[in-house]
N, C-alpha and C positions, 0 to 999 in steps of 0.2 A: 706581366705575370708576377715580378716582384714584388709589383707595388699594391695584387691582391693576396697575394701570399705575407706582405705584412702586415695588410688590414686582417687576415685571419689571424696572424699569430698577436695582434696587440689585444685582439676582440677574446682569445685561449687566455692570455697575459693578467687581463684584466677581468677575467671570470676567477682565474686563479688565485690573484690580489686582493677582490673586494668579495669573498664570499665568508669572510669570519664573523663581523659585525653589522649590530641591524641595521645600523648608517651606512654600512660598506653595501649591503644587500638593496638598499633604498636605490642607491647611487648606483650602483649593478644593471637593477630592473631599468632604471632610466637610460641606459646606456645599452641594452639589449634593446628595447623596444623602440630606439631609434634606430639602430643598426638591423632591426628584422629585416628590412626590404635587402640590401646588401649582402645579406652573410645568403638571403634564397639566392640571389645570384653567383654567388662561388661557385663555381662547376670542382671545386676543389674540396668540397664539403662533403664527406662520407663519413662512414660507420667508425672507420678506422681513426676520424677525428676522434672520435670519442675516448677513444686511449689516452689523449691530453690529458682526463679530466677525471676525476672520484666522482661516481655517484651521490655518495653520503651526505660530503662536503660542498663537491660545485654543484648541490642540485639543480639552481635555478637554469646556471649557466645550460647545464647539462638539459635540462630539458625542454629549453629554446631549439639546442638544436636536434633531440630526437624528435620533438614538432616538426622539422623543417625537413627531416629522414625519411619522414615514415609519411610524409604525406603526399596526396596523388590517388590512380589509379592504383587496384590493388591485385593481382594473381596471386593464386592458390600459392604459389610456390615465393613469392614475396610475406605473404601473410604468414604462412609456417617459419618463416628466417625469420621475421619480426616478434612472433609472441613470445617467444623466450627473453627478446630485448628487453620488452615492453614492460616482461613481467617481471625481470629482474630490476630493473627501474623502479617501477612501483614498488615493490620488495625493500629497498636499499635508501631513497630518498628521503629528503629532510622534510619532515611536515612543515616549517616556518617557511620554509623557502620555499616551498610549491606552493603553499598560500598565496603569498605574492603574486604571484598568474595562476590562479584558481580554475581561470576561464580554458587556459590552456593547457592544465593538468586535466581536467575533466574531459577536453579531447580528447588527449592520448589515451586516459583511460576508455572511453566509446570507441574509438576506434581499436583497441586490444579488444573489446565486447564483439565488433564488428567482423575481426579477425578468427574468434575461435568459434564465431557462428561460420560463419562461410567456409571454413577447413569443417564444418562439422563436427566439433571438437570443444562443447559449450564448459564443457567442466573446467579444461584448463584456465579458463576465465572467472573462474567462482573468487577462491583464494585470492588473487591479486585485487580482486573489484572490491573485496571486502577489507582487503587489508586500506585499500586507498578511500572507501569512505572512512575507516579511523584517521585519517591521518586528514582528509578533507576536511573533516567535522570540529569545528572550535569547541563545539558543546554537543552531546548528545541527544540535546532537545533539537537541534538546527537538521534540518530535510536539506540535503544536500542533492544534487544531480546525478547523483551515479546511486542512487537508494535503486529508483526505479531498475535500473539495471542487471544490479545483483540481483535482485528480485527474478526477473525475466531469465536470470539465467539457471538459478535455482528453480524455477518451474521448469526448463527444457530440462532440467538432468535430476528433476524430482526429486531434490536436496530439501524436502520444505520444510523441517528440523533446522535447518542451517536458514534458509530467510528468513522464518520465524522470530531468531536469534535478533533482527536487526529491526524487526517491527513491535518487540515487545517494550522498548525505550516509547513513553509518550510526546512525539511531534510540538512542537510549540511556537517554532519558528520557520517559516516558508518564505521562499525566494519568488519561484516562478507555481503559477497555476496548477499549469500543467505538467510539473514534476508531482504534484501534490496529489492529482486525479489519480496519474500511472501508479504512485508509490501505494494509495489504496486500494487500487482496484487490481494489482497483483498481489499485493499484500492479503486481499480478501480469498483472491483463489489459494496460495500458498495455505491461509486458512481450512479451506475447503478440502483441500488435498491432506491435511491432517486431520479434519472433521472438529478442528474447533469453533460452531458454527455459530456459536456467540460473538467472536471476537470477529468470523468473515462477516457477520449483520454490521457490527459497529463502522468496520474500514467500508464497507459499500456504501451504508448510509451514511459516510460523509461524502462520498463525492455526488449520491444523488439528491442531497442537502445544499452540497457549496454552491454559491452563487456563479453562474452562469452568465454570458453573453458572449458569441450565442451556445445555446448546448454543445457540448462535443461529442463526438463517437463514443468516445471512452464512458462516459456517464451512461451513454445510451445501453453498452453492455453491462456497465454496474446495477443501473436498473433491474436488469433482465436476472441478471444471478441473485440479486437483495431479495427479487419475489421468489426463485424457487427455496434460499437459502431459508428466506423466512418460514416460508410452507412446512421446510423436513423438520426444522429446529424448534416452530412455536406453534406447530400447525395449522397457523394461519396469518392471513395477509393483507390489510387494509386492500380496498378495491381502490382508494385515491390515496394520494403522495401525502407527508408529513406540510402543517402548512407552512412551516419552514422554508418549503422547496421554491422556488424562483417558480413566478408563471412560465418563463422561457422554459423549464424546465419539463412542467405538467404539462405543457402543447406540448412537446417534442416528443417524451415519454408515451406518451397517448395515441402520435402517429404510429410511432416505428417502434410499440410492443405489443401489436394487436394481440397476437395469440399467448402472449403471456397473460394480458390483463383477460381472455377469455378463462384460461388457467383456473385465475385466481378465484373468478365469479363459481367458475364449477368445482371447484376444490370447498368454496366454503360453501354451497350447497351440501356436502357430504353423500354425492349418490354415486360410486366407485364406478358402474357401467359410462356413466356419462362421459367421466372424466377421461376412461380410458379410452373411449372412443371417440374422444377429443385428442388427446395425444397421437391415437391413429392417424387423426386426420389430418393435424397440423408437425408430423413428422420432421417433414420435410426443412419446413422452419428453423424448427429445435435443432437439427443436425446441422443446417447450415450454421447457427450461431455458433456450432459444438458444446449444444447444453442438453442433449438426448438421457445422457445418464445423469444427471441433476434432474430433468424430469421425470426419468421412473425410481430416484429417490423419491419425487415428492408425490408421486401417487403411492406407494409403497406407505411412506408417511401416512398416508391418509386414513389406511388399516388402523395404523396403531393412534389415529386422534378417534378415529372409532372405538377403540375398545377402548383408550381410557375415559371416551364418554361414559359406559358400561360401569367403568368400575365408582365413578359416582352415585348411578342410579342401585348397583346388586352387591350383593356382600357375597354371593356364591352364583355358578352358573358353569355349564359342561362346557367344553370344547366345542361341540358339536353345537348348541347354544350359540355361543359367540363366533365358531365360522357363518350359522346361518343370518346372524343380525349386523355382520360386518360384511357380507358377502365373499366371504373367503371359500374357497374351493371343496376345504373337506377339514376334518379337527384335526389332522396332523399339521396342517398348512397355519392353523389358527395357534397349536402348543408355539410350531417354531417362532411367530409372530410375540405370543408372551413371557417366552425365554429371553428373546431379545431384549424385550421391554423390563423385563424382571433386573439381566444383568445391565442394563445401561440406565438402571435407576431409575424409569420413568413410571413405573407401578414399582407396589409390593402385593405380590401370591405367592400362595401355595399350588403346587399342581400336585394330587393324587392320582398318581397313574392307572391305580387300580381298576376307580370308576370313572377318571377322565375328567373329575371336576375341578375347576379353578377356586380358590377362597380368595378375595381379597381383603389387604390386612390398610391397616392405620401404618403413617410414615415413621418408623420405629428409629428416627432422628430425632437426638433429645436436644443437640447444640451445646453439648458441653465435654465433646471428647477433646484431648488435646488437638487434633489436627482440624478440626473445626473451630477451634480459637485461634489457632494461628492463622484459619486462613481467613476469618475475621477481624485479625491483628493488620493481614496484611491488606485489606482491601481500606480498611480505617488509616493506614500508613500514604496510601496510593489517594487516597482523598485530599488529605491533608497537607502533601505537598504537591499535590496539583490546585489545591486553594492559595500557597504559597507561590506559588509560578504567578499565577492569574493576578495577585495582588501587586507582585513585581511588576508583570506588562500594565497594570491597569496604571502604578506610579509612575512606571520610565510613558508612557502614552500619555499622561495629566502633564510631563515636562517639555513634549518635542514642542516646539518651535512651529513645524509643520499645522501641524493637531491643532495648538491653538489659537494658530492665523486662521483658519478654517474656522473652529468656533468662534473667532470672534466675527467675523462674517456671517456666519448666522444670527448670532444676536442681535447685529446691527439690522437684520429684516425686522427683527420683531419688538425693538425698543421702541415702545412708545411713548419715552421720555416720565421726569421723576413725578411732573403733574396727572401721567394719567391717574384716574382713579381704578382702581384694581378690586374693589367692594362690589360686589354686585348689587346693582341701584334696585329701589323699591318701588314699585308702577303702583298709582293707586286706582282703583278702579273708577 
């Protein structure tokens, strides 16, 4: 028992010694990750170790062993003792040094995610997961494995102000796939849930764009919310995929969204009985995906791509008018229909209550108030250095090593040496 009670204390000694400098931390990690099997074996290794040691200071050391603490099976009553550990940990820790075991910082963190789901209790998880992608993230552009996360948990406790926050930085650099799929395809509901439904089209259509093999689940439901998202937001929806999309993608898509892709065919039709009575019928579906209310957005939508067909073809026309050429119920049903439309900007009228008629006007947008140049400023800003990103990967990519062992293996298929002739010859007849 001595002789493991000194292997602990030289293994505290030595986290305590080599945790100031980056050569001492190199030499640290080397020396934890030899001794990981060992220090799991200590029957002598608790919580109460942990008093050895500074959070701050001995992070790495430190979270070698609340890895080796907190792992296992978990009870309600172990996980409630734990997220306060967990989260004061992530809280207090050194970003350089949790770097160094990246892999096993991003446990701990899942496993705190893991923890305030199962106590029921998603919020207490918000704060710490977002504090530990800062502190994960070398750069802002870099997708990290715990993006996904925060995400998921900001949609259980409908913070989506708060993941919004972390999805408005542009992506530039991806590790794994399938952190990339989940971080869009919550990313996009988070959007949804605040009805910014330009920005949920963008994050869906990349994962029902990314390359594929073979398709995932997750794409399969990005699919299914990019067609109703697209329907309330643009009013309408290509019947086939971008050709972008991976054939793996378009077979997959094609099986397993029948009654979306029936959707779409009857939505752009524009005949409001059909479609509802398509919804009737494929309910059951829609519920099971849990996309029922995105579907009676997009039939709803369908009123208002009908009337502002209307306001192309008429400069004036009653309520009573436009409920009966949109099939809406009665002109009250039709005013609330172009109030809406009036204040979320997608027409300009007058309504006359008097005699109940609508006038439609010209877009009384000149493009030269100040908030309209700045927000022209900033979308020319957002251009411009995503031109500058792209140029950098396109230089550090013309330099790997990697990249140009590979091209030059292609070229060698197709070098047909310096005597071919490259002229196209002249046949005479």
């Amino acid at each position: 028992m001595n002789g493991v009670m000194n292997s602990l204390e030289a293994v505290i000694a030595s986290i305590q010694g080599l945790s100031g400098s980056a050569g001492d931390l190199t030499a640290l990690h080397d020396l934890l990750r030899g001794a990981e099997n060992s220090l799991r074996a200590i029957p002598d290794v608790n919580f109460s170790t942990l008093t050895q040691l500074d959070a701050s200071k001995h992070s790495l050391g430190y979270l070698y062993f609340l890895e080796i603490l907190t792992a296992g099976p978990v009870s309600d009553e172990k996980a409630f003792a734990e997220v306060p550990i967990l989260a004061q940990f992530i809280k207090s820790c050194d970003a350089e040094q949790i770097r160094l075991a990246s892999d096993k910082f991003v446990s701990l963190c899942k496993r705190l995610k893991d923890h305030v789901v199962k106590i029921k209790d998603p919020l207490r998880g918000v704060a710490p997961l977002l504090t530990a992608v800062q502190k994960l993230q070398a750069s802002p552009k870099r997708l990290t494995a715990l993006h996904p996360d925060v995400l998921q948990l900001c949609l259980q406790t409908k913070l989506y102000k708060t993941g919004f926050s972390i999805i408005s930085d542009d992506i530039l650099e991806v590790d794994q796939p399938k952190d990339f799929f989940l971080y869009c395809y919550y990313g996009g509901m988070i959007c949804i849930g605040l009805k910014r439904f330009q920005k949920a089209i963008e994050l869906l259509y990349n994962v029902v764009t990314a390359p594929m093999n073979p398709a995932s689940a997750i794409a399969v439901e990005a699919y299914k919310k990019y067609i109703l998202v697209s329907l309330i937001h643009n009013g309408h929806c290509a019947n086939s995929l971008p050709k972008c999309a991976s054939t793996i993608a378009q077979r997959t898509f094609k099986n397993y969204s029948g009654p979306y892709i029936e959707l779409v065919s009857c939505y752009n039709d524009g005949k409001i009985g059909q479609l509802e009575a398509l919804v009737v019928a494929k309910s059951a579906d829609f519920e099971k995906d849990k996309n029922l209310g995105l579907v009676k957005q997009a039939v709803s939508s369908l009123y208002k791509r009908n009337i502002l067909r209307l306001t192309q073809k008429y400069l004036t026309l009653s309520l009573q008018d436009i409920a009966n050429m949109v099939q809406l119920a009665n002109a009250k049903e039709a005013e609330m229909h172009v109030l809406q439309m009036i204040q979320d900007g997608q027409i300009h009228a007058l309504i006359n209550q008097k005699d109940g008629m609508v006038r439609f006007l010209e877009d009384p947008e000149q493009y030269k108030t100040s908030e309209m140049i700045e927000t022209m400023d900033s979308v020319i800003q957002r251009t411009v250095k995503l031109s500058k990103n792209l140029l950098a990967m396109d230089e550090s990519l013309s330099c790997d090593p990697l990249y140009l062992q590979k091209v030059g293996r292609e070229r060698q298929r197709y070098d047909f040496g310096d005597d071919f002739d490259t002229v196209p010859q002249r046949f005479s007849m």
